[in-house]
C-alpha positions in Angstrom: -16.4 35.5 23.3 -17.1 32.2 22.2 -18.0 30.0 19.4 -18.1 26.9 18.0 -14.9 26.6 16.1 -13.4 28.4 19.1 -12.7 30.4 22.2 -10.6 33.9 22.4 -9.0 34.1 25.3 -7.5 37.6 27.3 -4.4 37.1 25.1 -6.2 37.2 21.9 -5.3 33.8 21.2 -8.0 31.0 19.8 -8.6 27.7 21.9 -10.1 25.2 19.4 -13.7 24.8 20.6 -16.3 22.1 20.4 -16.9 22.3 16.8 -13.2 22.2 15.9 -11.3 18.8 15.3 -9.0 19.4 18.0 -10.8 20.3 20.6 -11.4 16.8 22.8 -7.4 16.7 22.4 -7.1 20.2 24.2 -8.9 19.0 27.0 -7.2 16.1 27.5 -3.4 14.6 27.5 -4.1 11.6 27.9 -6.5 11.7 25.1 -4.1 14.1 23.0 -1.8 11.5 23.6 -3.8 8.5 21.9 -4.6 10.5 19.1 -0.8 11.4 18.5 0.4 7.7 18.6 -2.3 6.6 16.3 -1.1 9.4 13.7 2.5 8.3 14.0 1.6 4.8 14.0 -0.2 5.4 10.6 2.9 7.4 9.4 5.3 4.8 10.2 3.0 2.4 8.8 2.7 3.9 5.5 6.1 4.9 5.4 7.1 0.7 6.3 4.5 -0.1 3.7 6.0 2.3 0.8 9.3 0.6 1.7 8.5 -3.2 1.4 6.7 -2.4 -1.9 9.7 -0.6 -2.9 11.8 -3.9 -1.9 9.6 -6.2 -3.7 9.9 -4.2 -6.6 13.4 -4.0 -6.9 14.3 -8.4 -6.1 11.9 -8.7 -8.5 12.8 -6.3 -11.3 16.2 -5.7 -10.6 17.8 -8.6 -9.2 15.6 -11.0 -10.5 15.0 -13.0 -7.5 11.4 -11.7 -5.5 11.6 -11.6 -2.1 7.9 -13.2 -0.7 7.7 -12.4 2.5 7.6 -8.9 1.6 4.5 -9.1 -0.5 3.3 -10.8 2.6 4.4 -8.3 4.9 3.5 -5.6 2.8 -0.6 -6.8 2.8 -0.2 -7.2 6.7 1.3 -4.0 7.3 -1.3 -2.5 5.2 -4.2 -4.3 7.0 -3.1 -2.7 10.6 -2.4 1.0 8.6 -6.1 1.0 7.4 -7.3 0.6 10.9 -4.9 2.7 13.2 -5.5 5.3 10.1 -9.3 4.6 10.0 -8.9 5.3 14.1 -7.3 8.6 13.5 -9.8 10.0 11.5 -12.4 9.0 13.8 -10.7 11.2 16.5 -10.4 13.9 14.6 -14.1 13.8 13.3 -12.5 13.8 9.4 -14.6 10.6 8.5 -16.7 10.8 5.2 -20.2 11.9 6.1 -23.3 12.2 4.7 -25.1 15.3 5.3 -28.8 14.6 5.8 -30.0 18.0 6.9 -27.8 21.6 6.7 -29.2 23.2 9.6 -30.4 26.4 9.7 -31.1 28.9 13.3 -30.8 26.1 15.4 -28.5 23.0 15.6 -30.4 20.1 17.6 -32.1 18.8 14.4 -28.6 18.4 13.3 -27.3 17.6 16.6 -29.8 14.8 16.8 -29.3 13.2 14.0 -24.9 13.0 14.7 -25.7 11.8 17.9 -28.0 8.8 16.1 -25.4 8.3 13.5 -22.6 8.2 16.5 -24.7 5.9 18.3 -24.7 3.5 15.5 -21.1 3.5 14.5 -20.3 2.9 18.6 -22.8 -0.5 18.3 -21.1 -1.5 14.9 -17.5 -0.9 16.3 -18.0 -2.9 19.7 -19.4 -5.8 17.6 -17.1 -5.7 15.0 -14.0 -5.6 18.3 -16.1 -8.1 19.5 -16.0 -9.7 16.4 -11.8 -9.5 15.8 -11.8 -11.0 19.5 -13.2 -13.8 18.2 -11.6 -13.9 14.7 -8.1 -13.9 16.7 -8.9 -16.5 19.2 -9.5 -18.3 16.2 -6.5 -18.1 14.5 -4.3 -18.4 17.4 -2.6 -21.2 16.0 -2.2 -20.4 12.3 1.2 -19.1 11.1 1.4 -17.2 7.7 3.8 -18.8 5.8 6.1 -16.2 3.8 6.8 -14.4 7.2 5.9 -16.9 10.1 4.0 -14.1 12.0 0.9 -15.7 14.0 -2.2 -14.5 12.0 -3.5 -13.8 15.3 -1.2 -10.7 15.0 -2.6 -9.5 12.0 -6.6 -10.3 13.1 -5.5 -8.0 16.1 -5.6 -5.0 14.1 -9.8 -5.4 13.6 -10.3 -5.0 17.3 -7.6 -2.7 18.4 -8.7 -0.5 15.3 -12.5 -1.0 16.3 -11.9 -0.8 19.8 -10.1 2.7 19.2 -13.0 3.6 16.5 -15.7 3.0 19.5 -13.8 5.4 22.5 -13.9 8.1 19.8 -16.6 8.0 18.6 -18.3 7.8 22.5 -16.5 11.4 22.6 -17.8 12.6 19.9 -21.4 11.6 20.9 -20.4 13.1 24.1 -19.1 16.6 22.2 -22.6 16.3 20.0 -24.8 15.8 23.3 -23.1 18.4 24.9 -22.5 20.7 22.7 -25.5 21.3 20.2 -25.0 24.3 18.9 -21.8 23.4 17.1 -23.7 21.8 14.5 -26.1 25.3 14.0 -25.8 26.7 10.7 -24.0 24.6 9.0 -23.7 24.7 5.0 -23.6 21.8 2.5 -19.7 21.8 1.1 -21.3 22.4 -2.6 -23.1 25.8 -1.1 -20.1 27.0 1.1 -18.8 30.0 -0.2 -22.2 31.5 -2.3 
């Protein structure tokens, strides 16, 4: 038997299927992988961020004496967590959404208009990588100057975020093209449950 949100197998065990978050990562290492370091790179990120503005906090307050690179560091570190978190969501399909039609018997209304929304978040995220490209290329010789890191570094998270953004979002127009019928019957979150 199958469905949408998943597959029983002869064991009686669920495999996510194409209407469940996880599924591109069950097909796919590699791609399980990615997903997995972005998550741990936005954990460690956070977790770095919560920590500097702890730091700050304390030099200022407590000793006195602010430390300014870690204000610094705090906003870069901050800049490369909203992408690699903004990434993550992507892959997992978790973004915000608007829903402009709740389905009904069939889901290729509802596929169709995903796959047009995907399509347009693929163009904006190649010219906005496109975009950082530039932006960094730009800045290659300017050095912030609480923490002497090359603002090229901190530029980089626009296209490696976007870049990451675009690849899943191309398998998620891929899931959406391929698998229609994920999208049939789907409630508004405000009717779910009546």
């Amino acid at each position: 038997m199958s469905t949408s949100q998943g597959e029983h197998d002869g064991s009686g065990a669920v495999r996510p299927g194409p209407g469940d978050p996880h599924y591109p990562e069950s097909r796919s290492r590699a791609y399980r992988l990615l997903v997995w370091a972005e998550h741990g790179a936005a954990i460690v990120l956070l977790c770095t961020l919560f920590a500097l503005i702890i730091t700050q906090v304390f030099s200022r307050y407590v000793l006195g004496s602010p430390l300014s690179w870690t204000e610094e560091l705090a906003r870069f570190v901050f800049i490369w967590f909203t992408f690699t978190a903004a990434a993550f969501v992507a892959a997992r399909r978790r973004h915000i959404t608007v829903l402009l039609y709740g389905g009904g018997r069939t889901g290729r209304v509802v596929a169709g208009i995903e796959a047009a929304a995907t399509a347009v978040v693929i163009v904006v995220s190649v010219a906005m990588t496109a975009g950082g490209i530039a932006l960094m290329q730009g800045s290659a010789r300017l050095i912030s100057p609480g923490t002497g890191i090359p603002l090229s570094v901190v530029y980089a998270a626009i296209s490696a975020g976007f870049a990451l953004i675009a690849l899943h979002s191309v398998v998620n127009l891929w899931l959406t093209l391929r698998h229609p019928g994920q999208f049939a019957g789907r409630q508004d979150i405000e009717k779910a449950g009546v």
